[in-house]
Each structure stands twice: as structure tokens, then as C-alpha cells.
N, C-alpha and C positions, 0 to 999 in steps of 0.2 A: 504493500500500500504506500503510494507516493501524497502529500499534498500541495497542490499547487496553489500560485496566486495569480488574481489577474487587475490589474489595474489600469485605469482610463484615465484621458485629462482632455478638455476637446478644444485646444489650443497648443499649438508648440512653446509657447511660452508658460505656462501653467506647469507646475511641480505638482511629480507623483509623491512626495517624500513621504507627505500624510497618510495616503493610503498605504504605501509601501510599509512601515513603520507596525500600522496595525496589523497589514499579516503577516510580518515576523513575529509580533508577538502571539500571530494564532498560530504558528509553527511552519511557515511557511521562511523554504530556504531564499533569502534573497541577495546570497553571496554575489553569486554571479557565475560559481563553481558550476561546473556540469555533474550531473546531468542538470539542464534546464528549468527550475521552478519558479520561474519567475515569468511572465508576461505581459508585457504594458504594450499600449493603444498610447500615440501622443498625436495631437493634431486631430482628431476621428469623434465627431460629432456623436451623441446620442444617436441623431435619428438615421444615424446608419446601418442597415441590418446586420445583424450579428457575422453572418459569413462574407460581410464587404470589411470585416476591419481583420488586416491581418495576423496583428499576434492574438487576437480571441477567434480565429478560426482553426492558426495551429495547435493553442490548447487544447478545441474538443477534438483536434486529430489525437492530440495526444496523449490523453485522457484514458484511462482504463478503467474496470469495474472492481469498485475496494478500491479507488483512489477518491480523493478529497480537493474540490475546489473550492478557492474563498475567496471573496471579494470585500472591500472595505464597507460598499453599499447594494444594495439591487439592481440600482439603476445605471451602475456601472455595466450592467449586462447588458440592457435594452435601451429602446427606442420609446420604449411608451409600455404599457401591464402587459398586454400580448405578445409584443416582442420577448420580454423578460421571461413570461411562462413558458414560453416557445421552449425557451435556452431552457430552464428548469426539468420540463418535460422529456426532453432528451437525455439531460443527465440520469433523470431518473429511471428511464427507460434503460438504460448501459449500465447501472449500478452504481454508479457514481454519487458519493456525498457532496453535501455546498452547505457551506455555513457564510451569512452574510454579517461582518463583523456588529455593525452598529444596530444593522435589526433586530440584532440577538436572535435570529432565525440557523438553527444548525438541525439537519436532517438525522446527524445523528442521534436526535434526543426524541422521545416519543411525543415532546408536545412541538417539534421543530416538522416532524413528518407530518403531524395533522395538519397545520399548517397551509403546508403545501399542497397539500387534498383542499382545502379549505380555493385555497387560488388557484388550483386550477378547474374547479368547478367554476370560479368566477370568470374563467379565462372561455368555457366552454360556453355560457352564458354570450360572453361577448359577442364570440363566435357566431351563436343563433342568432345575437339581435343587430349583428351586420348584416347575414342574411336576409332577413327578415326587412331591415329597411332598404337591401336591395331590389327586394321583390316587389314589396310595396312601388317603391320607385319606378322601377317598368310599370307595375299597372297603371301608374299614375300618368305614367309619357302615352301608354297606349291607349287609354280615356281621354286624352288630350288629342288624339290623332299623331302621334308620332313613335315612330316605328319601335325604338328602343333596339334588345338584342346585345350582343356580348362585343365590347370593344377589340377591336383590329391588335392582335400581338406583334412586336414586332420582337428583332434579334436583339435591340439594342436596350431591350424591356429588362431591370435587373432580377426580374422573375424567372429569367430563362436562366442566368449562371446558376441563382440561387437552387433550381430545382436539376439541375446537371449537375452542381457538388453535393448535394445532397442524394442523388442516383449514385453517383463514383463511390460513396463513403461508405455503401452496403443499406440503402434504406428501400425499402419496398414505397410504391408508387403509391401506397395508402397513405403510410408514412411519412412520406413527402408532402402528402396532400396535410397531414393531420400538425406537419411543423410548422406550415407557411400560411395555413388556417384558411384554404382554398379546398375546392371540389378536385374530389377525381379527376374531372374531365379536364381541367383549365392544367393539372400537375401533365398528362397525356399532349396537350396542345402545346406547353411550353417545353418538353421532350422533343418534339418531334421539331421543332422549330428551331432547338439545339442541335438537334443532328443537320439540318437543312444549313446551318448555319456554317459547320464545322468541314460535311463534304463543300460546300461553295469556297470554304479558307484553303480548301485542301488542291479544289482544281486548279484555283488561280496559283498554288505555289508550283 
């Protein structure tokens, strides 16, 4: 069992020191020694999906089951609650513990697990009532006389890398569907428009 740390700042000039500091003291190595436990994001806004920042995408490569991540905050994970459950959900799924230092939230503890059953009900909730005011919203465009229907994907969509690294890393297409909080079908459209992407990169080279 390794436990890692991960900290963010979303400016190049803003110090990790604070964060840093607290998970040393949650046992987090932050020598610099290899092997690697240390992971910092500098310059990397919040509202950027978790697998667009690159040292919090090579931690969950790097991450095992029986290892342990921690962050100073929650919101060091995400972009907004969803994004953050997203990351939680994963972990939990791989076996993976997370203790967040200042929410006093740690999976290893029986009231730190409920917890997170607790959020991610509220995450599934979210879920239905984005649906839900999507649907609404078509019927509303087509009582109006306007056609509605699923917008145009393109290659350049960051849906398409998102659901292509998420394929590479071993997640089934449900899985895929169930990280990014999108339907089957839209995780199957944005595949196939990765592949279309990548034979086109491949004729022109």
C-alpha cells in the first residue's frame, strides 16, 4: 500500500506549500525521492476536467487498489460536485482510499465511507435532474416549433479525448458512460469519432 498526494494551484504564481505541508503531515512522501508520491497541477484551473490536467491524470494511472490518495481539499479534484464524484467514484471502484485533509473526510473510517455513499447519491440525483431539464428543454423547443435533437460532435469536442483515455485505461463503454455522466449512446458517438479522427491523422502522415 503506497499513499499518494495531489495538489493544485490555478495560477503559476500561487504556492502549493500549504497544501503540500498538510499531506506530509497525512503521511504523504513529499521528498521528491522516487518512487513518485507527490503530484501537483500549477497553472490548471478548476474547471478543467480531471483527465485535461496532467499530473492528476498520471496519478489515477498510477494509483493501485490498497493504495491511498489525499488531497488538502475536495475541490482540489474537481471542477464543480460532479466532476469531484466522478474522481471519487473511480477511486472507489479500483479500491482505492482518499482522505481529504481539511474535510476531515477519510474512506478509511466507517463514518468517512458513508459519507461518500451519502455524495454520491447526490451526484446520481444531479445526474437525473440534468436529464430531466434536458428533456424538458427539447419538448419545450418542439412546442415552440423548433426542431431541437442532439448537437453536431465534432473531433475537437474535449468529450472525444476524454472518452478515448478512458477506453485505453480498461473501462467498459458503460463505465465510460457512468464517469462522464452521459448516455451510452453519446460515450459510442464520441468513440467512433475518435477513431475517425485518428485513421484521418494516420492517412495524412
Amino acid at each position: 500500500m503506497a499513499t499518494y498526494g495531489y495538489a493544485r494551484v490555478s495560477t503559476a504564481e500561487q504556492d502549493t506549500a500549504l497544501q503540500i505541508d498538510a499531506l506530509a503531515k497525512a503521511g504523504v512522501n513529499v521528498t521528491g525521492k522516487r518512487p513518485k508520491r507527490l503530484f501537483t497541477d500549477h497553472g490548471v484551473s478548476g474547471t478543467v476536467p480531471a483527465l485535461e490536467r496532467p499530473e492528476l491524470s498520471a496519478l489515477l494511472d498510477r494509483v493501485e487498489a490498497g493504495d491511498k490518495l489525499v488531497v488538502w481539499k475536495l475541490d482540489r479534484l474537481g471542477r464543480n460536485t460532479l466532476d469531484v464524484l466522478n474522481v471519487l467514484q473511480e477511486l472507489r471502484e479500483r479500491g482505492v482510499e482518499f482522505e481529504s485533509v481539511t474535510d476531515k473526510l477519510d474512506t478509511t473510517s466507517p463514518m468517512g465511507e458513508a459519507m461518500i455513499t451519502m455524495l454520491a447519491a447526490f451526484a446520481q440525483l444531479e445526474r437525473d435532474l440534468i436529464r430531466e431539464r434536458s428533456i424538458a428543454g427539447l419538448e419545450a423547443a418542439r412546442a415552440n416549433g423548433k426542431m431541437g435533437g442532439r448537437p453536431k460532435i465534432t473531433a475537437d469536442d474535449p468529450r472525444v479525448k476524454r472518452a478515448a483515455d478512458f477506453r485505453e485505461r480498461g473501462f467498459t463503454v458503460e463505465e465510460t458512460a457512468h464517469q462522464m455522466g452521459v448516455g451510452v449512446a453519446t460515450i459510442y458517438r464520441l468513440l467512433k469519432i475518435a477513431r475517425e479522427a485518428e485513421a484521418a491523422a494516420g492517412a495524412v502522415a
